[in-house]
C-alpha positions as CSV (number, residue, x, y, z in Angstrom):
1,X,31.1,155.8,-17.7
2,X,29.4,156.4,-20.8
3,X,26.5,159.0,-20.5
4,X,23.9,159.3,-23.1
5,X,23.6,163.1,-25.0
6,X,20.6,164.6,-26.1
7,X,21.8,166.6,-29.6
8,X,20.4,169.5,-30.2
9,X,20.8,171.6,-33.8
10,X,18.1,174.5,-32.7
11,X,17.3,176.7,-30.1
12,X,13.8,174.9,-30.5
13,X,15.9,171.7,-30.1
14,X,17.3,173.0,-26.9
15,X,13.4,174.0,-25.4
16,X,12.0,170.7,-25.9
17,X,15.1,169.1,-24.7
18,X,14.3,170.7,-21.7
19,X,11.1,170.3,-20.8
20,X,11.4,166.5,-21.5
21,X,13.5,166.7,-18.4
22,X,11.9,169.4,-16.0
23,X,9.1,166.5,-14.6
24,X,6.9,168.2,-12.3
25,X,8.0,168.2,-8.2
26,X,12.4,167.8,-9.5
27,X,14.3,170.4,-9.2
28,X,17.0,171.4,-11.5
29,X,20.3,173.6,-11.5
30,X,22.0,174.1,-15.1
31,X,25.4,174.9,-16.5
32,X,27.2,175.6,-19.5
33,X,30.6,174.7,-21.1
34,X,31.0,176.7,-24.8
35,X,33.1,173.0,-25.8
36,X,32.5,169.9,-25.7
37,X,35.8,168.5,-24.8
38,X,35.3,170.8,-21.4
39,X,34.7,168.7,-17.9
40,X,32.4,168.9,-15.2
41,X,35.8,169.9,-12.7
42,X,36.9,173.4,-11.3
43,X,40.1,175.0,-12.8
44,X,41.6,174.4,-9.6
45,X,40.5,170.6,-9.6
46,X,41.6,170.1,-13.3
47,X,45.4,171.4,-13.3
48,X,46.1,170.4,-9.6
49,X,44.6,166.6,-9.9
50,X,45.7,165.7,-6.6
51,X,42.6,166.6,-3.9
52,X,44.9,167.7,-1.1
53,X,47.1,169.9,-3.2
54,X,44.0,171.5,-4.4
55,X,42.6,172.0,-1.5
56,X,45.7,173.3,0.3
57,X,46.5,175.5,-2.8
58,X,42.7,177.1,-2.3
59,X,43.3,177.3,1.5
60,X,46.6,179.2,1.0
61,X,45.0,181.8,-1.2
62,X,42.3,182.4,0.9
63,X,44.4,182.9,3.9
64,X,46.5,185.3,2.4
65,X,43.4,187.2,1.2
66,X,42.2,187.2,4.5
67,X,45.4,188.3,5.6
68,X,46.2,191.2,3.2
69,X,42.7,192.4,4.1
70,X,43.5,192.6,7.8
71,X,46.7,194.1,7.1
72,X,45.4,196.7,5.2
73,X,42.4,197.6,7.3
74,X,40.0,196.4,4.4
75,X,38.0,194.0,6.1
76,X,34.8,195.8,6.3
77,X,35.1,196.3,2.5
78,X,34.2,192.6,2.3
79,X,32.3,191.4,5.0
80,X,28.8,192.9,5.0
81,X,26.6,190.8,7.4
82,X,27.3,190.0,10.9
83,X,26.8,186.5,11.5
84,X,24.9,185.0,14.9
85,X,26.6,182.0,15.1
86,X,28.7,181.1,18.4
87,X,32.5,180.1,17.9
88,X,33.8,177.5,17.1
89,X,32.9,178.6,13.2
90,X,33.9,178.9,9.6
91,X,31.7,181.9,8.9
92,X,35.0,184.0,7.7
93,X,36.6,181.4,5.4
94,X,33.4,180.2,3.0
95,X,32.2,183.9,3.3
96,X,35.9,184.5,1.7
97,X,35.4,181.4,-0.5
98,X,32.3,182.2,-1.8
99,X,33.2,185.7,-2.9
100,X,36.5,184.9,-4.1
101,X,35.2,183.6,-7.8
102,X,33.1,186.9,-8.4
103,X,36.6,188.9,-8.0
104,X,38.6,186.6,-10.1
105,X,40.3,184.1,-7.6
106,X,39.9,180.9,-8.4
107,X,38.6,178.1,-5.6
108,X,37.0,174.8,-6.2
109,X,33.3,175.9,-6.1
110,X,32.1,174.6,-9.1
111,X,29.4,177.4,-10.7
112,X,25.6,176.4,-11.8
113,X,22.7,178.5,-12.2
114,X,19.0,177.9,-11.4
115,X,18.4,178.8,-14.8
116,X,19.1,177.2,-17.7
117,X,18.7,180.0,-20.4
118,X,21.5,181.9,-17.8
119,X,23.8,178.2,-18.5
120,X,22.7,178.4,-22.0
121,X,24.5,181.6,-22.5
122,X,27.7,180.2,-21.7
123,X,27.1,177.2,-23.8
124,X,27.0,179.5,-27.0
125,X,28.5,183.2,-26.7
126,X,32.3,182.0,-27.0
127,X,34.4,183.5,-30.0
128,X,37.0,181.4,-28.8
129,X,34.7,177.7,-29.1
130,X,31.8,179.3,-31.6
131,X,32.8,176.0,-34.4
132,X,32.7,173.7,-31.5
133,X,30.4,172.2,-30.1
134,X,29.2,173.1,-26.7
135,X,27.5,171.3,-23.6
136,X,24.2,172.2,-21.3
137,X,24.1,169.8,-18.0
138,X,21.5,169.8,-16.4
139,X,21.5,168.4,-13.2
140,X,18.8,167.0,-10.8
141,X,19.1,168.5,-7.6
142,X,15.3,166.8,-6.1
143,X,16.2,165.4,-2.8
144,X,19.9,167.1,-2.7
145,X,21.0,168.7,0.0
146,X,20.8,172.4,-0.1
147,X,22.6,174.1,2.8
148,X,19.9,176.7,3.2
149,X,16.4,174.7,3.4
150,X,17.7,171.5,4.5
151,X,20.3,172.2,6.7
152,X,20.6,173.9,10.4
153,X,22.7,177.1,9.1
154,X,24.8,177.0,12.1
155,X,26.1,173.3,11.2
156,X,27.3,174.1,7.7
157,X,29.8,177.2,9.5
158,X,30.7,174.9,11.8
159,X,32.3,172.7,9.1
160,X,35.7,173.7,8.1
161,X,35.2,174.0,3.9
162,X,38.7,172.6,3.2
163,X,38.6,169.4,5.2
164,X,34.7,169.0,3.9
165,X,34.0,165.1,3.7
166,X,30.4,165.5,3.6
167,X,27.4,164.9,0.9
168,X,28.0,166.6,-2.3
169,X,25.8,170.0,-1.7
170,X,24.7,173.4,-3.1
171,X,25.6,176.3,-1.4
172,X,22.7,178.9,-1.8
173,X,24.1,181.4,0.1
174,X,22.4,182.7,3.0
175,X,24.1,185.9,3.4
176,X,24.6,188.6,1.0
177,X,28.0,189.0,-0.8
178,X,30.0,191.8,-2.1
179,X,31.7,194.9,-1.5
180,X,30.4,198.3,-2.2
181,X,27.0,197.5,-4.5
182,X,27.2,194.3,-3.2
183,X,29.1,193.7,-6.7
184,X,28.9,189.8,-5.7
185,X,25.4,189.4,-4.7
186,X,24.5,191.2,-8.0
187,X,26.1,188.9,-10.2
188,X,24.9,185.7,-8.7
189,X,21.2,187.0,-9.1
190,X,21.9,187.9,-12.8
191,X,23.4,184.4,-13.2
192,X,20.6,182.9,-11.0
193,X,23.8,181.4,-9.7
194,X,24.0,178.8,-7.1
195,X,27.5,177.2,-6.0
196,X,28.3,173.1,-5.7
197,X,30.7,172.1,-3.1
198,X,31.8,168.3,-3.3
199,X,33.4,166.5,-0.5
200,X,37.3,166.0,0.1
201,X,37.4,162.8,-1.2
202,X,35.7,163.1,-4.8
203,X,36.7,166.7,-5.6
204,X,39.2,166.2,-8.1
205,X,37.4,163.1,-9.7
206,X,35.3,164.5,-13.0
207,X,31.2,165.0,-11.6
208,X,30.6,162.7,-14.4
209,X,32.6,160.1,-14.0
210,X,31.3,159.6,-10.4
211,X,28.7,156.9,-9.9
212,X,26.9,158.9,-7.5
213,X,25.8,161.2,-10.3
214,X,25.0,159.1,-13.1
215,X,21.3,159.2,-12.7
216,X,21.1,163.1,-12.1
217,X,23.0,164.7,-15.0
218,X,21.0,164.9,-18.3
219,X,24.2,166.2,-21.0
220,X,22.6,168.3,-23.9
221,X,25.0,169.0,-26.7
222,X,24.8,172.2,-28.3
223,X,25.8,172.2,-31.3
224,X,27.8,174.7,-33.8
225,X,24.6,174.8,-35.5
226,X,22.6,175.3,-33.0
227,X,24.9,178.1,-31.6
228,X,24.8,179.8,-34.9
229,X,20.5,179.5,-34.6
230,X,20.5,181.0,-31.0
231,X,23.0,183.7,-32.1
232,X,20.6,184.9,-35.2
233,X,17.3,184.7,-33.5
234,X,17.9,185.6,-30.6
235,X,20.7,188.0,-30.1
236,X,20.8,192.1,-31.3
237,X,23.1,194.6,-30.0
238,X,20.2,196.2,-28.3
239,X,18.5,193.4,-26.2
240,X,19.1,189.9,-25.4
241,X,15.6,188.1,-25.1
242,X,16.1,184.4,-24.5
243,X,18.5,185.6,-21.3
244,X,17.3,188.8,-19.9
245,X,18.0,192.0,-19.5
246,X,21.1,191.0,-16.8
247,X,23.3,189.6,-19.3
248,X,23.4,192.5,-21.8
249,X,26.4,194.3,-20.6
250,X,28.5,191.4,-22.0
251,X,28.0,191.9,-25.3
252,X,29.9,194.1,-27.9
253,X,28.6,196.6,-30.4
254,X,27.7,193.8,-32.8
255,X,26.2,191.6,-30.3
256,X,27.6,188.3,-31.6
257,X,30.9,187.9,-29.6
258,X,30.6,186.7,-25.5
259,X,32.5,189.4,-23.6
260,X,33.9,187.9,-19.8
261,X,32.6,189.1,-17.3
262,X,34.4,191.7,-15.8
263,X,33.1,193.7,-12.5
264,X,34.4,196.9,-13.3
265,X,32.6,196.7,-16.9
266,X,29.4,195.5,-15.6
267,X,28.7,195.3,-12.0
268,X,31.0,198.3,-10.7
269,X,34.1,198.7,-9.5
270,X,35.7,198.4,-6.1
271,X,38.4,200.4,-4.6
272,X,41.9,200.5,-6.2
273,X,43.2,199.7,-2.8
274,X,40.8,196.6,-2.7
275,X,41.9,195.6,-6.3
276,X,45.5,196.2,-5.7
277,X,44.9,193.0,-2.8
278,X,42.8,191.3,-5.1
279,X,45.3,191.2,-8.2
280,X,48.0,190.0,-5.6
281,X,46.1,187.1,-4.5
282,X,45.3,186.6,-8.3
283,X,49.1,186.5,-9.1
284,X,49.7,183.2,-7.3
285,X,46.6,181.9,-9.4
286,X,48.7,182.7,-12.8
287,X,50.1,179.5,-13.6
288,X,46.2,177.8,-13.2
């Protein structure tokens, strides 16, 4: 499926770009990819292919995270809220599977933020891609399924997230993420982040590719160019204007060169025992 692409050369470019888009009464989530050759698909999604192994693979590692935590008595470490809903439920495993990306575990939760100067930043701040072009999707969520306004909360815990067969849907989350700090819940409201789930049956399928999509994905190219006009203008070692004061921390002393996020630089650090349990469950990740 070819998709049209809106180039863009400026960061001027990129503003009018979108506010061609943002009609009034549609809603929008963003996100960024620092090259162009980069996929609308999860890690998980993208080495695995095959939607059962994925989905088994992600169920495995959240079991054994779940696991390790009860073995080592740091449950409570993680789960902060007490949820009202009556068995049989979910709750534990998308609480797990929402937190898991913020500590490094991949699942196949595919992030996007509200806000697209937040995607933008990952378009451009890549030493690794800054002579490539990179990509800003915005994508029109008007109408879509969110699981927090649209949905009885007690349905979407009731669904088991690895056998999910439903709509396509963003998770807002309803219930706050994190341990000590809340290191999760801090970083999605710097990101203005917001997670996409797709059902069983389309997850390993690119989100472009996928008929269902082709009239709510606008792709805005961001060229090497117009990475080089967002980095001058817009970026100092002392503030970062065009994405707020959140995103500072990830820059080094000269302010040119995108630093990954790291909790333990940025959004604090948890408890070596915690991050010993953490790594472990990472370790079957390595070959992803």
């Amino acid at each position: 499926m070819k998709m049209d692409s809106i180039i863009c050369n400026s960061y001027a470019d990129v503003e009018n770009a979108i506010s061609k888009i943002r009609c009034p009464g549609m809603g929008f989530v963003f996100r960024g990819l620092p090259n162009i050759s980069y996929s609308l698909q999860t890690r998980i999604e993208d080495k695995l292919k095959d939607k059962f192994k994925a989905n088994d693979y992600v169920k495995e590692m959240i079991e054994s995270f779940k696991n390790l935590l009860d073995i080592s008595g740091l449950t409570n470490e993680i789960y902060k809220d007490d949820f009202p809903f009556e068995k049989p439920n979910y709750k534990n495993e998308w609480y797990l599977l929402c937190q898991s990306p913020h500590l490094g575990i991949p699942t196949m939760l595919m992030d996007w933020s509200a806000d697209w100067k937040k995607a933008l930043f990952f378009s451009t701040f890549d030493s690794r891609n800054e002579r490539k072009s990179g990509l800003l999707w915005c994508f029109d969520t008007s109408t879509f399924t969110y699981n927090d306004d649209q949905l009885d909360m007690k349905s979407i815990y009731s669904t088991n997230p690895f056998d999910y067969r439903g709509q396509p849907r963003i998770i807002n989350l309803s219930f706050e993420l994190g341990v000590k700090g809340c290191l999760a819940t801090k970083r999605m409201d710097y990101q203005c982040g917001r997670f996409f789930i797709s059902s069983l049956d389309g997850n390993c399928e690119i989100m472009e590719n996928q008929a269902c999509f082709k009239d709510r994905l606008t792709k805005i190219v961001i060229t090497p160019e117009c990475k080089a006009d967002i980095i001058k203008k817009y970026c100092t070692p002392q503030e970062v204007p065009f994405v707020l004061s959140g995103l500072q921390g990830v820059y080094n002393e000269n302010g040119k060169w995108f630093k990954k996020f790291d909790h333990t630089f940025f959004y604090g650090s948890i408890s070596e025992s915690l991050s010993k349990i953490v790594n472990q469950v990472k370790k079957n990740a390595n070959f992803i």
